[in-house]
C-alpha positions as CSV (number, residue, x, y, z in Angstrom):
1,X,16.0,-20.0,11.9
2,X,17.7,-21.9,14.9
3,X,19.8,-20.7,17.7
4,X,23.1,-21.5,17.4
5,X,24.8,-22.8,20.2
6,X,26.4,-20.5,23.0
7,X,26.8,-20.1,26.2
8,X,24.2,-18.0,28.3
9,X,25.4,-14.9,30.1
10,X,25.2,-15.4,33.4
11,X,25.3,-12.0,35.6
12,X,26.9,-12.6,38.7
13,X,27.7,-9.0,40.0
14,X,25.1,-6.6,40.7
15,X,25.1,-3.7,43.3
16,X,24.2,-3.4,46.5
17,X,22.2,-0.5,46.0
18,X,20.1,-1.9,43.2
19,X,19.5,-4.9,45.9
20,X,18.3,-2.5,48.3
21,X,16.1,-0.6,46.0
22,X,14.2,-4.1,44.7
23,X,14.6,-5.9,48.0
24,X,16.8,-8.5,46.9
25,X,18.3,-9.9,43.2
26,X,16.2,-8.8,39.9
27,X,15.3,-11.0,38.6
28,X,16.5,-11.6,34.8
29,X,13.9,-14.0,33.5
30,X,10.0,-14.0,32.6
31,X,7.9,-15.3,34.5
32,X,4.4,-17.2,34.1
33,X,4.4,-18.0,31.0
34,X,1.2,-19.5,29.4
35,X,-0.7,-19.9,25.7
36,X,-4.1,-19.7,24.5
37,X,-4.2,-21.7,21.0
38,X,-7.7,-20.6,18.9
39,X,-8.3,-20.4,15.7
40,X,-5.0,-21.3,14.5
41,X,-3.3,-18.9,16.2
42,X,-1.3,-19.3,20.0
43,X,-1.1,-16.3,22.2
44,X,1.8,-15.7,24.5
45,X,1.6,-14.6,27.5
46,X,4.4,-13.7,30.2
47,X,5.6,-11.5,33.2
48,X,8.4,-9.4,31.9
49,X,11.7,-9.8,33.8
50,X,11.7,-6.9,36.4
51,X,15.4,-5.5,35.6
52,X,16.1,-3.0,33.2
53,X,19.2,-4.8,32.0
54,X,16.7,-7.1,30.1
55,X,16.1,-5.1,26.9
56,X,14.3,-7.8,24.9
57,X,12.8,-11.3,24.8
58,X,13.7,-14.0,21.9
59,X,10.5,-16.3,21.5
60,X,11.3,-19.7,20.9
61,X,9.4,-22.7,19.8
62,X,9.9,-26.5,20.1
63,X,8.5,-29.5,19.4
64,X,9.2,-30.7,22.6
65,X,9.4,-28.5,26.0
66,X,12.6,-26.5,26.0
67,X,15.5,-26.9,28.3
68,X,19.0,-25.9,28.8
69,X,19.5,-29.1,27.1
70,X,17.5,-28.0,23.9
71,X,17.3,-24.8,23.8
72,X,19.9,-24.4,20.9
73,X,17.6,-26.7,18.6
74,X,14.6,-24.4,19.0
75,X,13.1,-22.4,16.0
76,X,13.3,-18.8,16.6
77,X,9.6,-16.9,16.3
78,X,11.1,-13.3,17.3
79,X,14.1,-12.5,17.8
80,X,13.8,-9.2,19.9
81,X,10.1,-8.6,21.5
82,X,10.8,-5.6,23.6
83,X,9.2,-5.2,27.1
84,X,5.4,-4.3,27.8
85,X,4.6,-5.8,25.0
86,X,1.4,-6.3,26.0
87,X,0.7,-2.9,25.9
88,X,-2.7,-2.0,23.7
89,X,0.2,0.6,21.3
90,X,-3.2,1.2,19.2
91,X,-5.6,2.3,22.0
92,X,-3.0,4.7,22.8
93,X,-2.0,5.9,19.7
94,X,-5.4,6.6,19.2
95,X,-7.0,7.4,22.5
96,X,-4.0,8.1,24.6
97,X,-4.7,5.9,27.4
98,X,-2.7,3.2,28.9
99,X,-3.8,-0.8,28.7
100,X,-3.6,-3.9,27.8
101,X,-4.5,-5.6,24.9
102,X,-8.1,-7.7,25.0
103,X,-7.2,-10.9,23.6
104,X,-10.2,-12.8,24.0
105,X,-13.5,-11.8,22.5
106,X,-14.9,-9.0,25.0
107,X,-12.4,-9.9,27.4
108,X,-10.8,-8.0,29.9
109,X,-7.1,-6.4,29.1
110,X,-4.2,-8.0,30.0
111,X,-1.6,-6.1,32.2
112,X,0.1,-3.1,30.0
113,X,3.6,-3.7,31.8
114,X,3.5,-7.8,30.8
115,X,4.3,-9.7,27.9
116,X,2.6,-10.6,24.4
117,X,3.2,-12.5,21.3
118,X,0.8,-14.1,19.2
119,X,2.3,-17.1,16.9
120,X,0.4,-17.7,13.6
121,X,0.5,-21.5,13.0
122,X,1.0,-23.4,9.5
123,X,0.5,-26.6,10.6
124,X,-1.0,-29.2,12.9
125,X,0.8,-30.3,15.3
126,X,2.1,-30.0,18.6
127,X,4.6,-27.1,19.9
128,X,6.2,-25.7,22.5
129,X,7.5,-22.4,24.1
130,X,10.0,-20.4,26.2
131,X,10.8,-16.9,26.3
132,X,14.7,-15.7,26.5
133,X,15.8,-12.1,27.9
134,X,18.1,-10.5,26.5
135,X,20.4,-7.7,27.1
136,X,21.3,-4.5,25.2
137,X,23.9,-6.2,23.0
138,X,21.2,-9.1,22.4
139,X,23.1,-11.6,24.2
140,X,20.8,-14.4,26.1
141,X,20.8,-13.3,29.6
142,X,19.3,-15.5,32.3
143,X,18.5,-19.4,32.7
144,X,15.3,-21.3,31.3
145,X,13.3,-22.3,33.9
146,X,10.7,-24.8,33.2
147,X,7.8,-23.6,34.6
148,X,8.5,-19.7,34.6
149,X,10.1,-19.0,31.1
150,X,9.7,-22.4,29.4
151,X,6.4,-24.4,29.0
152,X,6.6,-27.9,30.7
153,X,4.0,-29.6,28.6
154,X,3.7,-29.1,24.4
155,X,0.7,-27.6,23.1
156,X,-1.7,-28.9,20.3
157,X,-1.6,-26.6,18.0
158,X,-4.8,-26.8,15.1
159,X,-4.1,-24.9,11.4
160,X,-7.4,-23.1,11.2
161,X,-8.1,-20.0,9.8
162,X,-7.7,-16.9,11.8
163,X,-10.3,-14.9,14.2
164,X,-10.1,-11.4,15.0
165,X,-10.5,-10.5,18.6
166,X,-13.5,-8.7,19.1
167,X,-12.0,-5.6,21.1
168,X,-15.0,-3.4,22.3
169,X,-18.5,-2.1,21.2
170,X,-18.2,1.5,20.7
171,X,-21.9,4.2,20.2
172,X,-22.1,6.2,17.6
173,X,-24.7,8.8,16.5
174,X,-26.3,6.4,14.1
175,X,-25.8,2.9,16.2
176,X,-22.9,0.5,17.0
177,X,-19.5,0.2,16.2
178,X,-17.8,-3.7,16.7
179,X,-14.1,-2.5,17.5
180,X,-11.7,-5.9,16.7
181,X,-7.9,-6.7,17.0
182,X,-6.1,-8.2,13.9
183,X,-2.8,-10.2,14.9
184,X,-1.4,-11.0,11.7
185,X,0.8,-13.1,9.8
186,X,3.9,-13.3,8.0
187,X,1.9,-12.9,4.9
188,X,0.5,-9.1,6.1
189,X,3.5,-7.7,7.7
190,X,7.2,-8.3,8.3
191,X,6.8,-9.0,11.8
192,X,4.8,-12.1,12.6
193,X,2.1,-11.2,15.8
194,X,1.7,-7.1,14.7
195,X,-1.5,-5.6,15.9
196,X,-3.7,-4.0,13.0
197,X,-7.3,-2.7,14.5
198,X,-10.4,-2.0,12.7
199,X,-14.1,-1.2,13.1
200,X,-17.1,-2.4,11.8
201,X,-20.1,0.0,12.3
202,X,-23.7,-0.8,12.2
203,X,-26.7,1.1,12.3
204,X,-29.2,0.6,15.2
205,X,-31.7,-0.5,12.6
206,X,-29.3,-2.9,11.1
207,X,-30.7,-6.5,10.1
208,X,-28.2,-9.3,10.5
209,X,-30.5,-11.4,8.5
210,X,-30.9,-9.6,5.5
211,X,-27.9,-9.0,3.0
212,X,-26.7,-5.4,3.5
213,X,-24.4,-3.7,1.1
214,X,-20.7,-2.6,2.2
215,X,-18.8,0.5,2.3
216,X,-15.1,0.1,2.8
217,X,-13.2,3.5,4.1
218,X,-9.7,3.9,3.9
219,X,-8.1,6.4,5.9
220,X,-5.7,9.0,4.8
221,X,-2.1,9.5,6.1
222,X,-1.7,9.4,9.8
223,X,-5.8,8.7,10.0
224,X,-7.1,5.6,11.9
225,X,-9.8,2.9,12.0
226,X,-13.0,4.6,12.4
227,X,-16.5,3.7,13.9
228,X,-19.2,6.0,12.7
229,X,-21.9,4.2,11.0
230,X,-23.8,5.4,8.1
231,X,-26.5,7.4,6.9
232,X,-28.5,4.9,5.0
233,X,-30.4,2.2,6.0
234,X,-28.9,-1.6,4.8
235,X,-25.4,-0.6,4.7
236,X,-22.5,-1.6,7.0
237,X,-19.4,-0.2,7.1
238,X,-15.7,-1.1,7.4
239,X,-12.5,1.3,8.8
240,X,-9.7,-0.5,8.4
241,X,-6.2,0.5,10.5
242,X,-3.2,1.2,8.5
243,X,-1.0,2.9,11.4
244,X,1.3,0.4,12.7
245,X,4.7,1.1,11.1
246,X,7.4,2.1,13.9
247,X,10.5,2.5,12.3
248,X,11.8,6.0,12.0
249,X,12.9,6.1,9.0
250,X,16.0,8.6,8.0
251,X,14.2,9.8,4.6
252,X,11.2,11.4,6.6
253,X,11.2,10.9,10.1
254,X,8.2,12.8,10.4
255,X,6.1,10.1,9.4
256,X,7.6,7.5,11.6
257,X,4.6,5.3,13.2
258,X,1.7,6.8,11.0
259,X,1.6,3.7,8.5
260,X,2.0,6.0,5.7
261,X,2.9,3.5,3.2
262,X,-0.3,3.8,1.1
263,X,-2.4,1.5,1.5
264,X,0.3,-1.0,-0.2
265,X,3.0,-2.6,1.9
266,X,6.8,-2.6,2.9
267,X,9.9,-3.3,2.2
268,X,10.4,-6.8,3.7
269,X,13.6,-5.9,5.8
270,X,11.8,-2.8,6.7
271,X,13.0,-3.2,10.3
272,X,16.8,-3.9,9.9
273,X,17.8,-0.5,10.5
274,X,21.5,-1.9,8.8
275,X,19.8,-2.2,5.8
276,X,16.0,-1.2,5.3
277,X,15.5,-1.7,1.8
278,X,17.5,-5.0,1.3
279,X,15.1,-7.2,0.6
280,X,11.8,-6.5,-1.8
281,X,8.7,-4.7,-1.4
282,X,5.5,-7.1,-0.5
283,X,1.9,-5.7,-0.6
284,X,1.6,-6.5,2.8
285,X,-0.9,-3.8,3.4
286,X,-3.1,-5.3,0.4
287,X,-3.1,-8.3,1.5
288,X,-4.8,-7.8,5.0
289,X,-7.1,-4.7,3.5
290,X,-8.6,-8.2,1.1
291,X,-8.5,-10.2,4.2
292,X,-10.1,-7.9,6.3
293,X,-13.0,-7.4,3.7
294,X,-13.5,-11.4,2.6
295,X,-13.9,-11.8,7.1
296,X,-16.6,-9.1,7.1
297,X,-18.4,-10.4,3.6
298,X,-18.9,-13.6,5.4
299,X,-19.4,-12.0,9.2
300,X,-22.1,-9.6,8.4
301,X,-23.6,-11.2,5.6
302,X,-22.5,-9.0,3.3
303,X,-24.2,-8.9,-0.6
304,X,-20.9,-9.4,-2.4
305,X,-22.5,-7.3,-5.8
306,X,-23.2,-3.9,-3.1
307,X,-19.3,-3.8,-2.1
308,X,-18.0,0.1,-2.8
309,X,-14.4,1.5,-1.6
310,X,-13.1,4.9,-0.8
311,X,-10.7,6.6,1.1
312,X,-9.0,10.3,0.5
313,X,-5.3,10.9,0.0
314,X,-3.5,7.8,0.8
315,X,-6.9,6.4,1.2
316,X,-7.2,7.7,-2.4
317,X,-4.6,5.8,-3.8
318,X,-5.3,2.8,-1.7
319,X,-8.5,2.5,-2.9
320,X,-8.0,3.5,-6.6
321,X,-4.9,0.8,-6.5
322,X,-6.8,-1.9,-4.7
323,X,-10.2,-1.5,-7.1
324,X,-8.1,-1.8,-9.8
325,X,-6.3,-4.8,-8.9
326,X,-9.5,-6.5,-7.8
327,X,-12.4,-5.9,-9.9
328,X,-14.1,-8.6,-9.3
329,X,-14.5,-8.3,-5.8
330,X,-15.9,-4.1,-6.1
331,X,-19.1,-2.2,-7.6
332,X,-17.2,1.3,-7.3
333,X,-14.8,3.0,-6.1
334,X,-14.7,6.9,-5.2
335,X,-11.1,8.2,-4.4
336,X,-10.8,12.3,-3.1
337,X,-7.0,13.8,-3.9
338,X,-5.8,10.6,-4.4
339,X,-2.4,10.1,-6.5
340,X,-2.5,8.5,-9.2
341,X,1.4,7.6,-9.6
342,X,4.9,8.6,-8.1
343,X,6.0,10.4,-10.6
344,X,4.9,13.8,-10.7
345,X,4.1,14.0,-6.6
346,X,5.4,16.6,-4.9
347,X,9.0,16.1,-2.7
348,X,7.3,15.7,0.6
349,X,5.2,13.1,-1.0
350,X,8.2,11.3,-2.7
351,X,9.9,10.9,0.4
352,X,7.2,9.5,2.4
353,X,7.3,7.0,-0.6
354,X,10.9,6.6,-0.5
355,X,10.3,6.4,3.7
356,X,8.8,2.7,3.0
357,X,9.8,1.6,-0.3
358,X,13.4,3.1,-0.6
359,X,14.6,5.6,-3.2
360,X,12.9,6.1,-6.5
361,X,16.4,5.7,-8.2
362,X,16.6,2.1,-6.8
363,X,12.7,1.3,-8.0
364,X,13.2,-2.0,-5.7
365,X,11.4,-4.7,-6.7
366,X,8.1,-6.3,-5.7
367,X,6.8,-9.3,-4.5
368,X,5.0,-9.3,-8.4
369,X,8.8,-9.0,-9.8
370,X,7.9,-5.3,-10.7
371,X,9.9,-1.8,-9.8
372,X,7.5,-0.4,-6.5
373,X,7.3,3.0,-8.5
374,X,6.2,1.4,-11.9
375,X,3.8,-0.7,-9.7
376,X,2.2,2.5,-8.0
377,X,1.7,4.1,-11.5
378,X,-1.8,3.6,-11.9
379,X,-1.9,5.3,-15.2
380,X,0.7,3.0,-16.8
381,X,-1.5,0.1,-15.0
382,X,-4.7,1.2,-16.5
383,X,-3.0,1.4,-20.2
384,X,-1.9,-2.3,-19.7
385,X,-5.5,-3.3,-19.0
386,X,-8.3,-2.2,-21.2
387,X,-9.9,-5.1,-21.0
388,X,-10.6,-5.1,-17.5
389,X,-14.0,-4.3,-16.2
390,X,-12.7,-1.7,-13.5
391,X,-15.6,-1.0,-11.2
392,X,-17.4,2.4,-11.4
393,X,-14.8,5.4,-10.6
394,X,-15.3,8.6,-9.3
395,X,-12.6,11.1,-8.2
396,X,-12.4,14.2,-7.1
397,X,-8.7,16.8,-7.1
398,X,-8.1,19.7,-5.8
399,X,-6.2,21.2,-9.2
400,X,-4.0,23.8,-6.6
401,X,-2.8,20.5,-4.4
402,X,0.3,20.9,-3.7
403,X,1.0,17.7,-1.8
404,X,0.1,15.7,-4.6
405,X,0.3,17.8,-7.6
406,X,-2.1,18.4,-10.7
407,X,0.2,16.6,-13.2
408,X,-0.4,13.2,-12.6
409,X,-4.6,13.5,-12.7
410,X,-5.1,14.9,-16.6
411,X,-2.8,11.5,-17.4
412,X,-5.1,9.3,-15.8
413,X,-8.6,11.1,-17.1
414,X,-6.4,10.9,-20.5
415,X,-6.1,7.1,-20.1
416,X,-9.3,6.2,-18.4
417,X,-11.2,7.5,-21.4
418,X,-8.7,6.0,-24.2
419,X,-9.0,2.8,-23.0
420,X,-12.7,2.7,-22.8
421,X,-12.9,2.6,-18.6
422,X,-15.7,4.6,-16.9
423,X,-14.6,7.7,-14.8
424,X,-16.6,10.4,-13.6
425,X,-14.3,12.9,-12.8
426,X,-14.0,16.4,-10.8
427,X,-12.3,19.1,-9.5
428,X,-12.3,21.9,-7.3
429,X,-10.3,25.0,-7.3
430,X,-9.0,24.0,-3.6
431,X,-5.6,22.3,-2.7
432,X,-5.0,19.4,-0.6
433,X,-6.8,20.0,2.6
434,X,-7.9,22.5,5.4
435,X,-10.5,25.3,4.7
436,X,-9.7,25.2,0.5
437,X,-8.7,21.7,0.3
438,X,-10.4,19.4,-2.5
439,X,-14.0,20.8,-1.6
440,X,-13.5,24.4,-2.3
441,X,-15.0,25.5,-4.9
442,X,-15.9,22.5,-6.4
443,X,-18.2,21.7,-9.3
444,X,-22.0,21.6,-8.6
445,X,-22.7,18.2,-10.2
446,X,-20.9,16.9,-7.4
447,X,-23.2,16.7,-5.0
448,X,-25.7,14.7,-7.4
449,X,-23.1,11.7,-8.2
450,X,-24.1,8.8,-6.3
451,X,-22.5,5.8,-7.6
452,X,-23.4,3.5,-4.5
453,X,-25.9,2.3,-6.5
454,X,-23.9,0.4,-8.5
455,X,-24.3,-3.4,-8.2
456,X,-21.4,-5.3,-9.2
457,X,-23.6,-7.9,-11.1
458,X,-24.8,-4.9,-13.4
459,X,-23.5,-3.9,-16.5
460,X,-23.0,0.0,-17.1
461,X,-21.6,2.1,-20.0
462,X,-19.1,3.6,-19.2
463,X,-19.5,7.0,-20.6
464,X,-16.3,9.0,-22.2
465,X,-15.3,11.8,-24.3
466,X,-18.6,13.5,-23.2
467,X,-19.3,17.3,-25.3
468,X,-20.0,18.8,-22.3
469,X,-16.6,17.8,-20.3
470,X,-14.7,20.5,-19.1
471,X,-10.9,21.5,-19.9
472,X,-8.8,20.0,-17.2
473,X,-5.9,21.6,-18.5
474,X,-2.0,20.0,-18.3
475,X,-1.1,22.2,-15.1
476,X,-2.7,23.8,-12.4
477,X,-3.0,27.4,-14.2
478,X,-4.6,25.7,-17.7
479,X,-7.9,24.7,-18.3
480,X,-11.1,25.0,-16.1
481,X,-10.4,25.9,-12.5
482,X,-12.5,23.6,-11.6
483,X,-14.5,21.2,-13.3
484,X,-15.7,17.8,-14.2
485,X,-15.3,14.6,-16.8
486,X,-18.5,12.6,-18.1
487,X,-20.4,13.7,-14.8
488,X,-23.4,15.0,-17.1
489,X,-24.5,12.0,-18.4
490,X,-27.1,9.3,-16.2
491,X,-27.9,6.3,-17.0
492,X,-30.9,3.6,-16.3
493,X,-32.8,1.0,-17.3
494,X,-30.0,-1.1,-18.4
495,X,-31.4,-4.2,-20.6
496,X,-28.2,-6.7,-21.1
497,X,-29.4,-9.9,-23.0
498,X,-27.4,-12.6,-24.7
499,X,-28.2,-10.8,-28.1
500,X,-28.7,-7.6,-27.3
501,X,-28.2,-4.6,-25.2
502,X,-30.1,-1.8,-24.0
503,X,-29.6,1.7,-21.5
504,X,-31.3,4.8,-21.3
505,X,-29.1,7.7,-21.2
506,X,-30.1,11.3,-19.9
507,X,-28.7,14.8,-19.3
508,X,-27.9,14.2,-15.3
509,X,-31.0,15.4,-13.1
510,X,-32.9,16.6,-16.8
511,X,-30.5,19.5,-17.3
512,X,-31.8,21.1,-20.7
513,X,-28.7,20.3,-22.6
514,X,-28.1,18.8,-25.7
515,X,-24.7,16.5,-25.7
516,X,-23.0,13.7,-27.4
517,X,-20.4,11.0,-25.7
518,X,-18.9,8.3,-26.6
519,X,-20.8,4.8,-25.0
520,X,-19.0,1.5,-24.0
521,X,-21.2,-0.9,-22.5
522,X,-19.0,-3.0,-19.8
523,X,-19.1,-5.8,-17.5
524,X,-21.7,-7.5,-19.6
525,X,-23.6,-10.2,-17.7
526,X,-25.2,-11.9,-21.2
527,X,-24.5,-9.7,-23.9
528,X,-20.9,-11.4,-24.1
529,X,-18.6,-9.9,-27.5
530,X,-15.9,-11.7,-28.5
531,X,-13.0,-9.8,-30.8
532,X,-13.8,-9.5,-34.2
533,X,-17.4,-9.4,-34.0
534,X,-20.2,-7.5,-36.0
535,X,-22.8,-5.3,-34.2
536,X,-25.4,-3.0,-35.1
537,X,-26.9,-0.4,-32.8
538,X,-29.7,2.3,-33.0
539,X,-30.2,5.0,-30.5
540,X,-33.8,6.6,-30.4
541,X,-34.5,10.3,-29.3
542,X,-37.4,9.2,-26.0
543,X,-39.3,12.5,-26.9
544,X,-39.9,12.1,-30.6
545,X,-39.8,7.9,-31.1
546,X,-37.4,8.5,-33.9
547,X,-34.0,6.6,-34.7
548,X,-31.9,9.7,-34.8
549,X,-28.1,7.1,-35.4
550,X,-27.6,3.9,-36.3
551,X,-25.0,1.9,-37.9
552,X,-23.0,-1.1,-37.3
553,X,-20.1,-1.9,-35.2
554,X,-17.2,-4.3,-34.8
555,X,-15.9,-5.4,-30.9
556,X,-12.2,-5.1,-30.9
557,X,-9.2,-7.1,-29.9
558,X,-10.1,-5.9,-26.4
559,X,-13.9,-7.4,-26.8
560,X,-14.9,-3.9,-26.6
561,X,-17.7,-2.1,-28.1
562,X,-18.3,1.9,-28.4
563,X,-20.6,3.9,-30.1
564,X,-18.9,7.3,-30.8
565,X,-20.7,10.3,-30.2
566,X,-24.0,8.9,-29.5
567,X,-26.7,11.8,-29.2
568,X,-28.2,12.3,-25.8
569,X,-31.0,15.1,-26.0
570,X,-33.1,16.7,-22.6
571,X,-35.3,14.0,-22.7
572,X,-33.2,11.1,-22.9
573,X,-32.2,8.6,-25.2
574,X,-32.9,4.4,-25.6
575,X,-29.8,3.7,-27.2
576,X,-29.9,-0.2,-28.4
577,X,-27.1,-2.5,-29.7
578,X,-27.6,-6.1,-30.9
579,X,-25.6,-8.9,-33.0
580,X,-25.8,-8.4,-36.5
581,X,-27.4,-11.7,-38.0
């Protein structure tokens, strides 16, 4: 965008008194400008103007140093920074203290009453920058000074990719959290230069030169980054930051500045307060969630097959949505009270929607040419893709939520299971949070589901229609009060060859039951099926040696395979499925 020309304000009259109070004229510029340029990224820096008739500051950038002469031909970055910019708005979000933010790695912080902007670059090349007050009707206020508000010398500037600032180190009770500063693009926010924060906590027997596994914790609603390390040995884990949303929006006020938009984005003219929801909704908040993890994978030395995602409520959704959508990239996923789409949630819940994405009547498109409400219905999304290998899932509901309402979660168990996907499912006789949220009363087989061990180079069966699954019921007064879905059936010793395939499957922790489920082995390393294909399969009782099924099968359009009610007995079965010759 470039300024168009005009004629800078000048303000010649100011009063006395004000002169007396400051000791002479304000003065109605920034001062001391300078830029860092690293890793493709150049960080502004500047002494605000010390008069409150300034109310914000345009950023421009030029090819060429910027003068009165030139000034119209510049490119405008920002159009209205406000003052104290460089104030660290996380740290005091979160800690309620009062500094600036650290821009270099370990640095110190930068005055909290200056200036900041940080400029993203897209190519090589070299650039240069001035800084323009303006007043409360956003007219240019003020002269550019070469030297104070306007650099006198360009800048080479280098495309690279992007470095997070490593913030702080903070202890835990288990070892180390790295604390780091995300300016972002264009690409992960409407506003070019926002601050997202995040924490990367280690153990104090943590090995940098072995592989470790990661677990990737998104925060609910109003939540933050966190930086508490885990309980197990070989694992590092991530807390991303999803606060940074300050618009007040008019649909729900309440939620102005927690970043309550789920894990997924904004609307792109989020901040026009003329017209919030006139352009279309970008997964913004995706984006830098994957950008985020990729850094760490290659920072840490990450195993990329031991990746696992969770988060409750919004973190939920986000990390349902997000698993989903990249398969490839997770082992599992565990979601607590998450929603599973925007139909069915309760009217406090649809408006925090409608805070960020606009009204459900409008269903405003995305960036993926999609309605934002058909695009968060995960059930619809999980009917369009059965032949997805979803990672591992495991939820867990409160059925007397009232936040986000039991109707939505029977749909998805109901769809999960129809199209073949693994899901381990509970519920709790508790509500949303507090004393009887999601954990109260909750089934005992809970505490026994660990799906971390999942490896995302593994194939699993994903385990449905299980006889002893409970009655989830359509509404919160039907069915089991609480409960679970497939969560009775283990598995080990999978065997997956070109030509055949092989798992052991048990009553979970040798409970003395006799069951039958349905068993579809997925993401196959070797034992690729194509449509149309003929199988056979055989599943021996482990305690007698004796084939107690068999039969033949045929891989459908999907490339899927399932043996129906395959018997599982106390002591296990081998079930075994090959290609018929």
């Amino acid at each position: 965008m470039r300024i168009p020309p005009y004629s800078l304000v000048f303000l010649l009259l100011i009063s006395t008194s004000a002169f007396a109070q400051r000791g002479g004229p304000p003065s109605l510029i920034t001062t001391r400008l300078t830029t860092v340029h690293r890793h493709g990224q150049t960080f502004l820096t500047w002494s605000d103007a010390d008069t409150a008739i300034v109310k914000a500051y345009r950023v421009l950038r030029h090819t060429e140093p910027i003068t009165a002469d030139n000034v119209s031909d510049a490119t405008i970055l920002a159009p209205d920074v406000k003052p104290a910019s460089a104030a660290d708005y996380i740290s005091a979000a979160t800690h309620g203290d009062r500094r600036g933010f650290v821009i270099a790695d370990r640095g110190e912080p930068l005055r909290p009453n200056g200036g900041l902007y940080v400029h993203t670059v897209t190519r090589t090349g070299d650039a240069a920058y001035a800084i323009l007050s303006l007043d409360a009707d956003a007219n240019a206020v003020g002269e550019i000074e070469p030297g104070n508000n306007s650099l006198t010398q360009t800048l080479h500037e280098l495309l690279a990719p992007i470095e997070p600032v490593f913030t702080e180190e903070e202890r835990n009770e288990t070892g180390v959290a790295h604390v780091y500063t995300h300016w972002v693009d264009e690409t992960m926010h409407p506003r070019e230069g926002t601050a997202y924060r995040f924490g990367v906590a280690l153990r104090d027997d943590h090995r940098p030169e072995q592989q470790n596994a990661l677990l990737v914790r998104l925060h609910g609603a109003g939540g933050r980054y966190g930086t508490r390390a885990l309980d197990r040995p070989g694992w590092v884990a991530l807390y991303p930051d999803m606060r940074n949303v300050n618009y007040q929006s008019d649909i729900e006020p309440s939620f102005n500045g927690n970043g309550s938009n789920f894990w997924f984005g904004l609307n792109s003219n989020f901040y026009d307060k003329t017209d919030p929801f006139g352009g279309i909704n970008i997964n913004y908040g995706e984006r830098r969630v994957l950008w985020t993890i990729r850094w760490v994978i290659a920072r840490y030395n990450i195993d990329p097959n031991r990746i696992h995602i969770e988060g409750g409520s919004m973190g939920g959704y986000g990390s349902l949505s997000i698993a989903l959508r990249n398969p490839d990239l997770f082992a599992s996923v565990y979601a607590s009270v998450p929603p599973v789409d925007f139909h069915r949630m309760s009217d406090y819940g649809n408006k925090i929607a409608a805070a960020n994405w606009g009204p459900r009547n409008a269903n405003i498109l995305t960036n993926e040419g999609i309605g934002i409400y058909d695009r968060a219905d995960l059930v619809t999304y999980v009917r369009n893709h059965p032949e997805v290998d979803f990672p591992l899932i495991f939820t867990l509901h409160g059925k007397q939520d009232d936040l986000i309402t039991w109707q939505g979660a029977p749909l998805f168990f109901d769809i999960m299971q129809k199209t073949r996907h693994a899901l381990i499912a509970t519920w709790s006789e508790g509500g949303h949070a507090g004393p009887k949220g999601s954990h109260y009363n909750r089934p005992d087989v809970f505490d026994e589901i660990d799906i971390k061990t999942q490896r995302r180079d593994q194939s699993y069966p994903a385990i449905t229609y299980a006889s002893t699954n409970d009655d989830p019921g359509r509404t919160r007064d039907q069915g089991a009060p609480h409960g679970q879905l497939n969560a009775l059936v283990e598995w080990t010793d999978t065997v997956d060859l070109p030509n055949a395939y092989a798992v052991t499957l048990r009553p979970r922790n040798s409970r003395a039951v006799d069951t039958t489920a349905d068993v579809t082995p997925r993401r196959l390393q070797r034992f690729h099926l194509t449509p149309g294909q003929k199988l056979t399969f055989r599943n021996l009782d482990l305690t007698t040696a004796k084939v107690v099924q068999q039969g033949k099968l045929t891989v459908n359009k999907h490339g899927l395979a399932t043996v129906e009610k395959a018997r599982i007995a106390p002591g296990g079965n081998r079930l075994f499925i090959e290609r018929q010759d």
